[in-house]
DRENDREN-823466 format. One record per residue (C-alpha): residue in one letter; z, y, x. Coordinates in steps of 0.25 Angstrom, whole numbers. Example, Ala and Ser with C-alpha at 12.3 -4.5 7.8 and 13.67 -1.06 7.14 Angstrom:
<sites>
<site residu="a" c3="31" c2="-18" c1="49"/>
<site residu="s" c3="29" c2="-4" c1="55"/>
</sites>
This chain:
<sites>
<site residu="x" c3="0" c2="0" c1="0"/>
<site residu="x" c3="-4" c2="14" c1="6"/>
<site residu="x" c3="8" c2="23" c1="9"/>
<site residu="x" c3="3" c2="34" c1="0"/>
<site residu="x" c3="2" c2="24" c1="-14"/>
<site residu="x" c3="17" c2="20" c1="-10"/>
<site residu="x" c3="22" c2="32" c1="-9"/>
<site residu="x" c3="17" c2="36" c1="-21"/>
<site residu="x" c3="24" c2="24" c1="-27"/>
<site residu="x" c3="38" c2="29" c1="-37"/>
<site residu="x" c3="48" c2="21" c1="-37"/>
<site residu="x" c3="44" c2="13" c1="-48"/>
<site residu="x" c3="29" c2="11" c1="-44"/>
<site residu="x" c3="36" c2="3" c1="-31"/>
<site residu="x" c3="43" c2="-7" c1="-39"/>
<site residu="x" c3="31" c2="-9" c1="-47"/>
<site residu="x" c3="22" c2="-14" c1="-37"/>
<site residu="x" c3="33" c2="-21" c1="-29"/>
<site residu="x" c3="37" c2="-27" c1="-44"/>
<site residu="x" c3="21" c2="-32" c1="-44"/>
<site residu="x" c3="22" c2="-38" c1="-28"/>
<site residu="x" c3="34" c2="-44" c1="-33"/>
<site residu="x" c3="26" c2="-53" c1="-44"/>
<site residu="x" c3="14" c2="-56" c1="-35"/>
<site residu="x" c3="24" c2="-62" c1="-24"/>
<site residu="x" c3="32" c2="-70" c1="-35"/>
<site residu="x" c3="18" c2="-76" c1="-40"/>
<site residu="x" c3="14" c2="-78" c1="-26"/>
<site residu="x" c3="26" c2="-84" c1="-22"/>
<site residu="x" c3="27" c2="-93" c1="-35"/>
<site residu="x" c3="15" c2="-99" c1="-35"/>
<site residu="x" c3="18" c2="-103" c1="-20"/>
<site residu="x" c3="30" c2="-110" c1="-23"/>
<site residu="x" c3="23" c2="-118" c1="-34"/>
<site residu="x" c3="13" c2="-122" c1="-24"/>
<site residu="x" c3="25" c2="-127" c1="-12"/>
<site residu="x" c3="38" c2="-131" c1="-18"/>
<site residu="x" c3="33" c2="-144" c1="-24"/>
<site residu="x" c3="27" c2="-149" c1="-10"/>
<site residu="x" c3="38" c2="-144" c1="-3"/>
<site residu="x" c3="50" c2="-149" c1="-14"/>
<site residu="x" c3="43" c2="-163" c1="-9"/>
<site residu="x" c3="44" c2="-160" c1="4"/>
<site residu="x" c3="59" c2="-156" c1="3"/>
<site residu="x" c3="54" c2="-142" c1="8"/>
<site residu="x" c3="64" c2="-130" c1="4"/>
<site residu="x" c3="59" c2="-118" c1="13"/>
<site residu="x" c3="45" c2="-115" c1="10"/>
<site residu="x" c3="38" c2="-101" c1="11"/>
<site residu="x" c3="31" c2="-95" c1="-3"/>
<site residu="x" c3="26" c2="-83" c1="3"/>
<site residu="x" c3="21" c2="-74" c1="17"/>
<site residu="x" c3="16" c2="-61" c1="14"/>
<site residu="x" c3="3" c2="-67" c1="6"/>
<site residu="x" c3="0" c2="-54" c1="-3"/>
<site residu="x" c3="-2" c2="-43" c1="8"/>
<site residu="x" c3="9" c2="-33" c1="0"/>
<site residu="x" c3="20" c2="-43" c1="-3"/>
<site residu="x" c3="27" c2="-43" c1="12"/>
<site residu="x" c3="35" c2="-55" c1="9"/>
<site residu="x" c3="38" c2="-69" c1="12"/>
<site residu="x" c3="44" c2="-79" c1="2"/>
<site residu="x" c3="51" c2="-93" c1="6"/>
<site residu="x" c3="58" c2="-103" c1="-2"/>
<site residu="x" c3="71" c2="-109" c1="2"/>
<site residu="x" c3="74" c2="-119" c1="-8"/>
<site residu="x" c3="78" c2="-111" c1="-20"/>
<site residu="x" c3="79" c2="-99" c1="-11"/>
<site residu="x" c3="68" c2="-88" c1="-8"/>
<site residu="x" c3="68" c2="-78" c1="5"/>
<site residu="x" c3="60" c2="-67" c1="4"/>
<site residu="x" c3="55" c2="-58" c1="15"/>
<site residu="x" c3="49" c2="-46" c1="16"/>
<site residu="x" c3="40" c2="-42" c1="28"/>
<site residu="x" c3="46" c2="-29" c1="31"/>
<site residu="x" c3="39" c2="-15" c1="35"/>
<site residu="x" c3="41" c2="-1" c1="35"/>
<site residu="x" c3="35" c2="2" c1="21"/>
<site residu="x" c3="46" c2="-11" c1="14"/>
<site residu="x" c3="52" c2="-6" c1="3"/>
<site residu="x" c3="66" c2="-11" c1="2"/>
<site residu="x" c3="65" c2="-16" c1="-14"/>
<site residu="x" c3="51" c2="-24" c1="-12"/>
<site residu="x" c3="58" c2="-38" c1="-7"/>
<site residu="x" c3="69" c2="-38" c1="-17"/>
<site residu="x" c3="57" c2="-35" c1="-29"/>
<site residu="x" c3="52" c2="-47" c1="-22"/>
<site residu="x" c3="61" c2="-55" c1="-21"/>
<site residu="x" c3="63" c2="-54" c1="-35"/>
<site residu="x" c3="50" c2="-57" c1="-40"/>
<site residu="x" c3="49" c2="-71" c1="-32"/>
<site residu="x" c3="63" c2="-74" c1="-36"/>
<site residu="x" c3="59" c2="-73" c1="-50"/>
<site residu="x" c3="47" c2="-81" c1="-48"/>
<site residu="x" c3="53" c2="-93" c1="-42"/>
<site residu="x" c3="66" c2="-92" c1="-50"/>
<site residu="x" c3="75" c2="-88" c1="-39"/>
<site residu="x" c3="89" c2="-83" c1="-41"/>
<site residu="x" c3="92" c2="-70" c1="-33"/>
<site residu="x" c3="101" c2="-75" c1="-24"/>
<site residu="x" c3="93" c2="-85" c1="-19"/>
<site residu="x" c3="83" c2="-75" c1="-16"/>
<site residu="x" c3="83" c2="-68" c1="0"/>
<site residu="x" c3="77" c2="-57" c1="3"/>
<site residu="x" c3="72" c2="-54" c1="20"/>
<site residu="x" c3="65" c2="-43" c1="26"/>
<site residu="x" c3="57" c2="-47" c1="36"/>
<site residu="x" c3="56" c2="-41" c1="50"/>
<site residu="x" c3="40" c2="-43" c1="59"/>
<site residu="x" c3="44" c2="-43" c1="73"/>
<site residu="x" c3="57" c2="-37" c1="81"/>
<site residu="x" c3="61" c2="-28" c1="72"/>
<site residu="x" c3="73" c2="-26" c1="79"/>
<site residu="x" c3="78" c2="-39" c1="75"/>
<site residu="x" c3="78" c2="-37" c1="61"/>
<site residu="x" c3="73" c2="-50" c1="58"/>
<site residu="x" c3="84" c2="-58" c1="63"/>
<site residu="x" c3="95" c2="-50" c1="57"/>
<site residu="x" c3="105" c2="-54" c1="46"/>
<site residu="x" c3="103" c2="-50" c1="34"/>
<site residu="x" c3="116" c2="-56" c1="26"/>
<site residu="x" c3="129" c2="-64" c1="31"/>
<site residu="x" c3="129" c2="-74" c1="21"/>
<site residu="x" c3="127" c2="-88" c1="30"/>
<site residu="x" c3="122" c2="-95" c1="18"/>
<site residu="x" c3="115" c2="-107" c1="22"/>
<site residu="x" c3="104" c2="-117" c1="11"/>
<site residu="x" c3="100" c2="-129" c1="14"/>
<site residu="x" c3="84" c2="-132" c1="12"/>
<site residu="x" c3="78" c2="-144" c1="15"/>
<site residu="x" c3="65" c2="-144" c1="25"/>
<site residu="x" c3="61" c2="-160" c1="22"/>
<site residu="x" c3="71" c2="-170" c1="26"/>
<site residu="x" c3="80" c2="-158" c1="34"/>
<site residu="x" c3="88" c2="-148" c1="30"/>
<site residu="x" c3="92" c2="-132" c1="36"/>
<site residu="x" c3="102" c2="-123" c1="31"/>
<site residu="x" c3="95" c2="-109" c1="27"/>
<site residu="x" c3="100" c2="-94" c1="26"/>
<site residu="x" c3="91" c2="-88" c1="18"/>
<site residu="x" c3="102" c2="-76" c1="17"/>
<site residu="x" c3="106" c2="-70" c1="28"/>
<site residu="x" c3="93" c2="-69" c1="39"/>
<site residu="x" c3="78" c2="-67" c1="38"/>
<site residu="x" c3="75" c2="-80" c1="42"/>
<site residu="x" c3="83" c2="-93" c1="36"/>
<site residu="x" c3="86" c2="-104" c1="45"/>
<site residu="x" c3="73" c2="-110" c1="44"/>
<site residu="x" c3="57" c2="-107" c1="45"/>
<site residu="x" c3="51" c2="-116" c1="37"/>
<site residu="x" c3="37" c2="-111" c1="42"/>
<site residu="x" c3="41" c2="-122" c1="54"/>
<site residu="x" c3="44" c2="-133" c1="44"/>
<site residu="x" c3="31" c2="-141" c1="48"/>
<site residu="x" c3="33" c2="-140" c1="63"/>
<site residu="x" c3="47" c2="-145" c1="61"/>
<site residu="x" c3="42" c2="-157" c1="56"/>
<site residu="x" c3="30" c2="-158" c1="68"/>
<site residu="x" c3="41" c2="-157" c1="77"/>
<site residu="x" c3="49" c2="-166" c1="70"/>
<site residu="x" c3="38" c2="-178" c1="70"/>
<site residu="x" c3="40" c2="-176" c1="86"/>
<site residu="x" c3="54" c2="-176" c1="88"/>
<site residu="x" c3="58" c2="-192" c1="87"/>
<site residu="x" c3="63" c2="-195" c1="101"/>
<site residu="x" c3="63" c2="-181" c1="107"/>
<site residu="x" c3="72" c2="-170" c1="114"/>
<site residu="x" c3="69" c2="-158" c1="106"/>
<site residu="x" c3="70" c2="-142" c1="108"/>
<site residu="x" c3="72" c2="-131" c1="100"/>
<site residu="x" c3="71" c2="-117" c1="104"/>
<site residu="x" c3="75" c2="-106" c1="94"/>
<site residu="x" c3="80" c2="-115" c1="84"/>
<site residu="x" c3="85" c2="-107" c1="73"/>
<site residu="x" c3="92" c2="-117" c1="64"/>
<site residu="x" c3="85" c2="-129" c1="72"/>
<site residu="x" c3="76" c2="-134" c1="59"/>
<site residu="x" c3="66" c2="-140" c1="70"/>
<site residu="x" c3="78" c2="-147" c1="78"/>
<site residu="x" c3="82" c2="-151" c1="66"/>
<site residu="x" c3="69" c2="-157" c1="62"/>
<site residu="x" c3="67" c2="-164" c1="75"/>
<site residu="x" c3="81" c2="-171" c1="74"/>
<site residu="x" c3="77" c2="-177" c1="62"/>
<site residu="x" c3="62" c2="-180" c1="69"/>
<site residu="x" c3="71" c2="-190" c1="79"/>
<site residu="x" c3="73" c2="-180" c1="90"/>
<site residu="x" c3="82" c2="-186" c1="102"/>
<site residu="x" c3="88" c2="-173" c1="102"/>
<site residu="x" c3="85" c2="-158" c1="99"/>
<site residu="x" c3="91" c2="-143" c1="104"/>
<site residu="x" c3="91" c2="-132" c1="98"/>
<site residu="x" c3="93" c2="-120" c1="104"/>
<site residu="x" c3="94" c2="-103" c1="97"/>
<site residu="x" c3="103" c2="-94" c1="103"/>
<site residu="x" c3="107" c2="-90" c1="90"/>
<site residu="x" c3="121" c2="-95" c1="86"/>
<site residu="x" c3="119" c2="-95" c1="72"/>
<site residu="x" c3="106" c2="-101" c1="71"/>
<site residu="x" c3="112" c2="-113" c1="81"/>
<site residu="x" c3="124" c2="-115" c1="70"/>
<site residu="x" c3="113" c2="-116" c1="58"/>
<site residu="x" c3="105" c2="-126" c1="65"/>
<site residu="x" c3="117" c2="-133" c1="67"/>
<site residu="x" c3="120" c2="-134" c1="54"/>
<site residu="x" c3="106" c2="-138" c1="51"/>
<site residu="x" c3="106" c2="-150" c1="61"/>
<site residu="x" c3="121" c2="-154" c1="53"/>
<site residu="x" c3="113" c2="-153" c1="39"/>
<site residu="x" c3="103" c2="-162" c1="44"/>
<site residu="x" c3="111" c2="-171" c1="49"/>
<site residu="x" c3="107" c2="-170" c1="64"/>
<site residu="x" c3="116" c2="-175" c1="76"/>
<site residu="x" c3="119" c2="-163" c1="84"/>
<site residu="x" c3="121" c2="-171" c1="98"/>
<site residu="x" c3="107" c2="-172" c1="98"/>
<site residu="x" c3="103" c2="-161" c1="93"/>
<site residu="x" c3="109" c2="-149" c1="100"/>
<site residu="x" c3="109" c2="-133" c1="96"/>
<site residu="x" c3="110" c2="-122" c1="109"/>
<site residu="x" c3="115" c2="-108" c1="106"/>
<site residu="x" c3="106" c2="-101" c1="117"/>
<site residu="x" c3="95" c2="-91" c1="122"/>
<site residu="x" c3="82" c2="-99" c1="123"/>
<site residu="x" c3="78" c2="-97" c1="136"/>
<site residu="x" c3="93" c2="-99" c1="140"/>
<site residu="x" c3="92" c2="-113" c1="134"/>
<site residu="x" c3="77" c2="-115" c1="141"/>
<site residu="x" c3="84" c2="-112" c1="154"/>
<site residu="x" c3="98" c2="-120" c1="154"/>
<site residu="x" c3="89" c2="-133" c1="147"/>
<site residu="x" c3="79" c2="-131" c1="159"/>
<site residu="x" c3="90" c2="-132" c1="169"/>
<site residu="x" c3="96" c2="-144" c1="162"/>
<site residu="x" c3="84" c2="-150" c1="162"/>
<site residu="x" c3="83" c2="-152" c1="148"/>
<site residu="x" c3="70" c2="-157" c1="141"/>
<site residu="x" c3="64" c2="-159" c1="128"/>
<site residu="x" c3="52" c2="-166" c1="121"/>
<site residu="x" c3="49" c2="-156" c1="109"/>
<site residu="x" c3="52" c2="-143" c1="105"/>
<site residu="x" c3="51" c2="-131" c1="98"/>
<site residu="x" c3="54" c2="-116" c1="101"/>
<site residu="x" c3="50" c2="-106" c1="90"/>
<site residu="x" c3="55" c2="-92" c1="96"/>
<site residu="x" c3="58" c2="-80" c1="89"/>
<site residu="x" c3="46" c2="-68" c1="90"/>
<site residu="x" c3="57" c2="-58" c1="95"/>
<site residu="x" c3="72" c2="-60" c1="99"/>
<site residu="x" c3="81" c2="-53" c1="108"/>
<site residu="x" c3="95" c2="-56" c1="112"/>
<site residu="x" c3="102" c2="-45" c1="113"/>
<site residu="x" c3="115" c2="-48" c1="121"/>
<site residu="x" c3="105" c2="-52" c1="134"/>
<site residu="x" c3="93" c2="-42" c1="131"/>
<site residu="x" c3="84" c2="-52" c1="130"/>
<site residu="x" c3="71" c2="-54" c1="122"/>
<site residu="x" c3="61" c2="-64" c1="116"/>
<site residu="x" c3="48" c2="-62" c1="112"/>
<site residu="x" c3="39" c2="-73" c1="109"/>
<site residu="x" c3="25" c2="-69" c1="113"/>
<site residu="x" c3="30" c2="-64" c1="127"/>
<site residu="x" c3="41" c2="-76" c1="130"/>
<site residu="x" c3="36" c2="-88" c1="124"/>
<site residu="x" c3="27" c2="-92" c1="137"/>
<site residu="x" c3="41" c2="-92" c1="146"/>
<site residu="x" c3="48" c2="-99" c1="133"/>
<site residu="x" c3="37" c2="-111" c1="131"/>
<site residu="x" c3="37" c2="-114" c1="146"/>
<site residu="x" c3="54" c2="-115" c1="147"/>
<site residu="x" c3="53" c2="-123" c1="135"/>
<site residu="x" c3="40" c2="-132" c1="142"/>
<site residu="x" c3="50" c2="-135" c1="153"/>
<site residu="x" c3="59" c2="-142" c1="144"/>
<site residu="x" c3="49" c2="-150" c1="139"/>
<site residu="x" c3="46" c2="-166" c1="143"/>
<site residu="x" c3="32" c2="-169" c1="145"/>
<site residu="x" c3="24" c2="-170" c1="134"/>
<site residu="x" c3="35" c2="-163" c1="125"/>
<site residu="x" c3="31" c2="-156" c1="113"/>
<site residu="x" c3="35" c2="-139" c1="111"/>
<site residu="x" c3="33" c2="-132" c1="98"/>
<site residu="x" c3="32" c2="-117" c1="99"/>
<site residu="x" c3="34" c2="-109" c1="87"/>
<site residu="x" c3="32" c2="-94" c1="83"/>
<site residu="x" c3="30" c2="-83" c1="74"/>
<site residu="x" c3="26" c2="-71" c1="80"/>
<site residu="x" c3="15" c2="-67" c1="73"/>
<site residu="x" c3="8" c2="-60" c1="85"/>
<site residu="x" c3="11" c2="-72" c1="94"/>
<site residu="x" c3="1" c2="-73" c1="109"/>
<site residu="x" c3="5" c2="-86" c1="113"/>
<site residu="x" c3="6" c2="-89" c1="127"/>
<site residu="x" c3="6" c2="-102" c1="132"/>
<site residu="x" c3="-5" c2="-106" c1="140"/>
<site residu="x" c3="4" c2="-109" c1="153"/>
<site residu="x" c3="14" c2="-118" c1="148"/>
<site residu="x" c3="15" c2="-130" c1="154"/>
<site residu="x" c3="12" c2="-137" c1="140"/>
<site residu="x" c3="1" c2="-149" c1="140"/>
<site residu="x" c3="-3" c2="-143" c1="126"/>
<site residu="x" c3="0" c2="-130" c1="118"/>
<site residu="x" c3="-8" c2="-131" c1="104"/>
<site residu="x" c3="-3" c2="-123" c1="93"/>
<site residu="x" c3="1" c2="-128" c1="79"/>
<site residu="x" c3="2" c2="-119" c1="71"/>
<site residu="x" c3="-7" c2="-122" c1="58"/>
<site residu="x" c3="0" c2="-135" c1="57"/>
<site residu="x" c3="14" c2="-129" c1="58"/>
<site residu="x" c3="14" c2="-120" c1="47"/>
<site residu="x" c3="17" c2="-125" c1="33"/>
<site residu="x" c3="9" c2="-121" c1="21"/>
<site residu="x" c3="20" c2="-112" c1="16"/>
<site residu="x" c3="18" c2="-103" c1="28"/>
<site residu="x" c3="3" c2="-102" c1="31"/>
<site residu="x" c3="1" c2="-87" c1="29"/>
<site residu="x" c3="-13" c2="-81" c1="30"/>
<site residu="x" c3="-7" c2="-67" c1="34"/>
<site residu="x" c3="3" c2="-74" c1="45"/>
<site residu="x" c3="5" c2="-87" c1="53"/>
<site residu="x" c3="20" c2="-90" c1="52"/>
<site residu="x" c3="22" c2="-96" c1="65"/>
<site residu="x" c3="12" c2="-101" c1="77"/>
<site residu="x" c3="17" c2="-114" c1="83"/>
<site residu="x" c3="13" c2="-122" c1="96"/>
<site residu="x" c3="14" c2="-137" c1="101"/>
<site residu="x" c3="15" c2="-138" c1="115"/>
<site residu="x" c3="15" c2="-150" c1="123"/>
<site residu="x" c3="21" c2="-152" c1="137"/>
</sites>
């Protein structure tokens, strides 16, 4: 919309075309959740994605968490502070949602000063949804993100279906939903490594809802390149893993920061010398402008993966939600 029709837009005016995007985005939205839920319902899927942005003035993202909704807006300068709540509404209303299972987000591109990773509430509520045969505890409360990204479900189960017999390592781990999907795919033992505290506690918690040992499946509070650095000198070695970094992320205490297109050559290589022969590294990420830069790692093969890691629920003509890579030592 041209900045000379908004601002001759009234106070009334507003609500009236935000009323009319609310209703296109509950049809759209709707209609989608027809298409998936029976499929996924067989598939014992709970977290699904209904929409991405896919009319050009609705700026909003819609997922499903069992019963849940979480709605996003993708923020700007020109955001007016009623339009997620009018949308909110309307979807809620469409798929017979109570209001207080309804969450509303604003979204954040790039550094934004860290505003994507800040909380937003102090409730620690955790859900339990189902993702096949597992099980993760989700917030859908108190941050942006959940607990899980469920645009990775299918490369869970890829990695899975390698995991029978190896030693396996997971860099960045969030709440350990791909340790915990390579435990139950016969791993002879997993790590798990964030430096966040929090995060280590909740996948934790994870790996005791699904029933995993933890002496054989061990969780490191720690800086990744700390932890690439002490394994190295322990000589410590894996057959598969998987490292899906963050964009951005500074650490504050130690003046330290990450940026993926820049850092991830010197990250794949310490990760590489980890590796046994003929191990298998997936490398994950969603930076939408990412250059990779891998053609000196001592890899046998590097092919990416993408098209066949990304379910139907997030293929997104405007966007690719994540680029993903199988690297073979």
């Amino acid at each position: 919309m041209k900045k000379m029709e908004r601002d001759s837009m009234n106070d009334v005016d507003i609500p009236r075309h935000f009323q009319k995007q609310g209703e296109m985005l509950a049809n759209r939205v709707k209609k989608r959740y027809k298409h998936l839920r029976h499929r996924f319902n067989r598939e014992n899927i709970e977290v699904f994605r209904l929409y991405d942005w896919d009319i050009p003035e609705i700026r909003a993202v819609v997922d499903w968490y069992g019963g849940h909704l979480v709605i996003g807006e993708y923020m700007r300068r020109q955001s007016e502070p009623e339009w997620l709540a009018l949308m909110g509404q309307a979807v809620a209303k469409a798929l017979d949602v109570p209001a207080d299972k309804v969450h509303l987000k604003q979204r954040w591109a790039g550094k934004q000063d860290g505003k994507r990773y800040e909380r937003i509430d102090q409730t620690d509520k955790k859900i339990v949804l189902s993702e096949r045969d597992l099980r993760f505890l989700v917030n859908p409360y108190d941050y942006v993100d959940t607990g899980l990204f469920a645009d990775h479900r299918d490369t869970r189960q890829m990695v899975r279906g390698l995991a029978a017999g190896k030693d396996f390592l997971n860099l960045y781990c969030y709440t350990a939903s791909f340790s915990c999907y390579v435990a139950k795919g016969g791993a002879r033992s997993t790590v798990s490594v964030d430096r966040s505290e929090n995060v280590i506690q909740w996948a934790r918690e994870n790996m005791v809802l699904n029933g995993i040992d933890p002496a054989a499946n061990r969780l490191v509070q720690a800086h990744t390149f700390d932890f690439l650095k002490k394994a190295a000198r322990e000589k410590q070695r894996f057959d598969l893993a998987v490292v899906d970094p963050p964009s951005f992320s500074t650490t504050k205490t130690r003046n330290v920061a990450f940026d993926i297109t820049r850092d991830h050559p010197r990250l794949l290589a310490a990760v590489i010398e980890l590796l046994r022969p003929g191990a298998t590294l997936f490398f994950s990420t969603n930076h939408q402008n990412f250059d990779p830069c891998m053609d000196r790692l001592k890899a046998a093969e590097v092919t990416e993966i993408t098209a066949s890691t990304i379910p139907e629920d997030y293929v997104n003509k405007r966007k690719t939600i994540h680029r993903c890579w199988r690297i073979t030592t």
